[in-house]
C-alpha positions as CSV (number, residue, x, y, z in Angstrom):
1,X,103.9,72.1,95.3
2,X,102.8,71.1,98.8
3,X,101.3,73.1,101.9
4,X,100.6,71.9,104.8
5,X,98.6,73.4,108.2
6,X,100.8,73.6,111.1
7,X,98.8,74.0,115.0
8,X,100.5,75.2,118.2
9,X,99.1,76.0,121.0
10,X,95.8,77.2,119.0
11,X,97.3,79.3,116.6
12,X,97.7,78.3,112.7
13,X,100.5,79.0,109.9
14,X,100.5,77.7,106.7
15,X,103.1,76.6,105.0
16,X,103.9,76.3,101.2
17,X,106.8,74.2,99.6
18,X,107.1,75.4,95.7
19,X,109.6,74.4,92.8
20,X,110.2,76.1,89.7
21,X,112.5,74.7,86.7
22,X,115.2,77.5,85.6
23,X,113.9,77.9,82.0
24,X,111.5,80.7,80.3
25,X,109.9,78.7,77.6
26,X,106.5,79.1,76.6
27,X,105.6,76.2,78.4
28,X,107.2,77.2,81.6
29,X,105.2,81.0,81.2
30,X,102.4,78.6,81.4
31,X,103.6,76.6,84.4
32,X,104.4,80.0,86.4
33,X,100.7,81.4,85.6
34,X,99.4,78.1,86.8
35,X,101.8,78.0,90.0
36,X,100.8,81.4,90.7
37,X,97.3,80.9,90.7
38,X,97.3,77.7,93.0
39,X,99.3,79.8,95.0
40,X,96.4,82.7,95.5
41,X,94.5,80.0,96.6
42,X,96.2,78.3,98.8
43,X,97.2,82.1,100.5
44,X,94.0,83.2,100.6
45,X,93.5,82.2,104.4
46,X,92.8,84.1,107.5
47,X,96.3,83.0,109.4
48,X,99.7,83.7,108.6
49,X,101.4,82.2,105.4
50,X,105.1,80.8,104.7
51,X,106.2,79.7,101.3
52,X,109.4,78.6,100.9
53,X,111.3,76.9,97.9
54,X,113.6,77.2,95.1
55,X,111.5,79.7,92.2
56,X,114.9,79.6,90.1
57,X,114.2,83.9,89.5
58,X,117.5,85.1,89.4
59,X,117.0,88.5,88.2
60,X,114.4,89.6,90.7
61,X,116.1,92.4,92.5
62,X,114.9,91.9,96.3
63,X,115.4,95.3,97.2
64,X,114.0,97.4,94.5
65,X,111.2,94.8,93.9
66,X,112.5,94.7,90.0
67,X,113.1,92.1,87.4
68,X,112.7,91.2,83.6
69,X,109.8,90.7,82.1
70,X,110.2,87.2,80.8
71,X,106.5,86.5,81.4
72,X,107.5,83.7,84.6
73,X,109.6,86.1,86.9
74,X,107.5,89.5,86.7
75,X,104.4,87.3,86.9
76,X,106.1,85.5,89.9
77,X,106.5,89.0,91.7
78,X,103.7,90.3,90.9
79,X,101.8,87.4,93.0
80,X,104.4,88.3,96.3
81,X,103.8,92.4,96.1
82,X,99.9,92.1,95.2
83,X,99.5,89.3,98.6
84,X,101.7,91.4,101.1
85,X,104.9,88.7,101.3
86,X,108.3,89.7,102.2
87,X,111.2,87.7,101.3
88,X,113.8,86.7,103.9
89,X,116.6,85.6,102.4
90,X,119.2,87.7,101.6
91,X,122.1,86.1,100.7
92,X,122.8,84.2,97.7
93,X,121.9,80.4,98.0
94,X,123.9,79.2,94.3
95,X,126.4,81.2,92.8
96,X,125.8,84.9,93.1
97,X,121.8,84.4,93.0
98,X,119.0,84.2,95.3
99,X,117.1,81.2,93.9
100,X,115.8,80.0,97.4
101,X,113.5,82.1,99.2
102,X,111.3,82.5,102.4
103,X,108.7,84.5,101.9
104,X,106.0,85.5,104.7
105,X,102.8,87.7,104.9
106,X,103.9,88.0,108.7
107,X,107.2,88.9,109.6
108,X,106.8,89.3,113.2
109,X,106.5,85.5,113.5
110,X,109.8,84.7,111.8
111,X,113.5,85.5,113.4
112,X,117.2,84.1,112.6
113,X,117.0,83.5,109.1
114,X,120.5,82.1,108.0
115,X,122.2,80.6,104.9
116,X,124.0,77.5,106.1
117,X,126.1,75.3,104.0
118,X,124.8,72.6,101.5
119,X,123.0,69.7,102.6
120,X,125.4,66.3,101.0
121,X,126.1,67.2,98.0
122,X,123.7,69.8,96.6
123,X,125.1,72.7,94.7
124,X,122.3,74.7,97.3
125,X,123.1,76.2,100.3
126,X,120.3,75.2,102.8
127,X,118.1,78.2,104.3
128,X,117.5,77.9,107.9
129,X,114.3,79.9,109.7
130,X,112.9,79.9,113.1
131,X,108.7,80.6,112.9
132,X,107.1,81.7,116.4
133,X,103.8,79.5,117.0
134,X,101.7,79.0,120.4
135,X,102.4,82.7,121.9
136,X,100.3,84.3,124.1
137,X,97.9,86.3,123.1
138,X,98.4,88.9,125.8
139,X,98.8,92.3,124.1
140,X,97.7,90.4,120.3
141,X,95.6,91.5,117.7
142,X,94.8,90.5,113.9
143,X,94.2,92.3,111.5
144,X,93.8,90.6,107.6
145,X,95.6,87.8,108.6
146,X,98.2,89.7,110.3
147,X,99.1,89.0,113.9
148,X,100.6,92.1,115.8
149,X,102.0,92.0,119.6
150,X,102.1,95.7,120.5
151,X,105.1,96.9,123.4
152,X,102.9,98.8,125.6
153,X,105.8,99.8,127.7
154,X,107.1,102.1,124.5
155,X,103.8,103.3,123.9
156,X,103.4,107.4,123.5
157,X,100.5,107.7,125.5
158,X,99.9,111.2,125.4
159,X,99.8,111.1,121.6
160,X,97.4,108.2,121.9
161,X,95.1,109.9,124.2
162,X,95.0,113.1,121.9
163,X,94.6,111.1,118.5
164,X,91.5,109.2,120.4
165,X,90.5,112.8,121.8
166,X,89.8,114.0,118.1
167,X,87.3,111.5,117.3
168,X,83.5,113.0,117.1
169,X,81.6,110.3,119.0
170,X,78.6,111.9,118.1
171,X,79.1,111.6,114.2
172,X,80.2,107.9,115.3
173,X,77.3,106.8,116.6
174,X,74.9,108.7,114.1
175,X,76.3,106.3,110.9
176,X,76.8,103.0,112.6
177,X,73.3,102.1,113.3
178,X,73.8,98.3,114.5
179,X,75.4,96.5,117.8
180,X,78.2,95.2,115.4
181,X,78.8,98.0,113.3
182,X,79.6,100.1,116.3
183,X,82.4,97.4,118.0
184,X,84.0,96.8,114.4
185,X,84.0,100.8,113.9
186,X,85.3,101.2,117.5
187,X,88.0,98.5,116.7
188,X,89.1,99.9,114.1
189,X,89.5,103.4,115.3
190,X,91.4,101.9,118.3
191,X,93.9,99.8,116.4
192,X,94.7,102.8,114.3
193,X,95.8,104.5,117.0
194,X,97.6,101.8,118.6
195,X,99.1,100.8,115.1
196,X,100.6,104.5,115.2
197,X,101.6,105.0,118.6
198,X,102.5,101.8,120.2
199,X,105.7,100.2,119.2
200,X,105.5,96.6,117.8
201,X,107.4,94.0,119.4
202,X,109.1,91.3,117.9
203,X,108.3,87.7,119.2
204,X,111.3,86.5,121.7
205,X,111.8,82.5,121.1
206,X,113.3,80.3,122.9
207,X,116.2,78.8,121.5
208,X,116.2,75.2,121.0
209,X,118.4,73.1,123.5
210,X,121.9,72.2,121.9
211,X,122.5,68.9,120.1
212,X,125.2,66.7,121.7
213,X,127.5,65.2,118.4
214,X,130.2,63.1,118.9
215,X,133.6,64.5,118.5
216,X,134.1,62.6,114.7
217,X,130.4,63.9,113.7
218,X,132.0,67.8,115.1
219,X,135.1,67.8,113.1
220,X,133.2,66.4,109.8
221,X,130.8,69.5,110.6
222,X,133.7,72.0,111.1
223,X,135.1,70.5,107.8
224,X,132.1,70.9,106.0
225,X,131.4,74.6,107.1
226,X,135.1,75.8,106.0
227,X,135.1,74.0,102.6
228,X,131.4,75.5,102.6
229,X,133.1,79.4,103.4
230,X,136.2,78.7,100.9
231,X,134.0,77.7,98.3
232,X,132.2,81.0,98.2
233,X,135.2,83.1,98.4
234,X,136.8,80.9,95.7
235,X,134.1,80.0,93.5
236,X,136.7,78.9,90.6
237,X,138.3,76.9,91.9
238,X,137.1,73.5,91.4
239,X,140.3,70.8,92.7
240,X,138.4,67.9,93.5
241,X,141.1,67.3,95.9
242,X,140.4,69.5,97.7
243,X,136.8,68.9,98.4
244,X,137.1,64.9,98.7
């Protein structure tokens, strides 16, 4: 396991690189409950968190949020639903199984999450992710570690302005006694409206300038990316031939 704190522009993600053997033994039971606990700690942070890596926990069931209970992949779950991460990845990386994931505690910084063909010659496809640092913080807020960029232009104002309406400003001000209490109480109220009637708006990235390959490097590319496609709709066959 290794994380690492990346800067840009003054804004933080973390990210987390994590390995799990394919094996339910008693010792690996151990080594999951040990992984997931320097896990809680090293997530346990005020910015946005990525962890990525091959967890070898085939029968989770990414869109029920199921599995066995083996005592490694229920334990292994349990750690993504109780600390808020989704996983990205949703098409199988070996075989018919999901072993490499991309999980984040902040979608709204993460965008074109693809599963590209093997890097040389591991029986892994390679996950590929774009993650949104250094935006403006025009229009941001945080809230537990969660960074929001609201579309003010899709906002239902008139809903807003009604919601806000409702509040008893008297009863307000009669419990929160101090300077602070007041602006973290008036926050509050003011990001659950916004959270309710203003749209949230997905980060727009830049795409990254293409590379220039030689015409060789291209075809050996192209090559790749077909074997790569014929491989998954063949998965039997296995003519060396015709991979060499």
């Amino acid at each position: 396991m290794a994380a690492v704190d990346v800067i840009a522009n003054h804004t933080k993600c973390r990210f987390v690189n994590v390995y799990r053997r394919p094996s339910s033994s008693l010792e690996d039971i151990v080594y999951a409950r040990n992984m997931v606990n320097y896990l809680q700690r090293l997530c346990t942070v005020a910015w946005p968190t990525v962890v990525i890596g091959d967890i070898n926990c085939p029968s989770i069931d990414w869109l029920s949020l199921s599995c066995s209970s083996d005592g490694v992949q229920d334990i292994i779950l349990d750690f993504i639903c109780d600390y808020g991460f989704e996983q990205l990845t949703t098409e199988p990386t070996r075989g018919d199984n999901i072993l490499d994931v991309v999980l984040t505690n902040n979608i709204f910084i993460m965008s074109d999450v693809r599963v590209m063909p093997p890097l040389g010659s591991s029986d892994h496809s390679c996950v590929n992710f774009t993650v949104g640092l250094g935006l403006s913080d025009k229009d941001t807020h945080t809230r537990a570690g969660i960074h929001r960029k609201y579309a003010w232009d899709r906002a239902d104002y008139e809903s807003l302005s009604n919601q806000l309406m409702q509040i008893k400003w008297d009863n307000f001000m009669s419990v929160n006694l101090t300077v602070d209490s007041i602006w973290t109480s008036f926050k509050s109220i003011l990001y659950d409206a916004f959270d309710e009637f203003v749209p949230i708006r997905r980060p727009v990235l830049n795409k990254q300038k293409k590379r220039n390959y030689s015409r060789k490097i291209q075809r050996a590319f192209s090559r790749k990316t077909s074997l790569w496609r014929l491989c998954k709709s063949q998965p039997s066959n296995n003519e060396p031939e015709l991979f060499s």
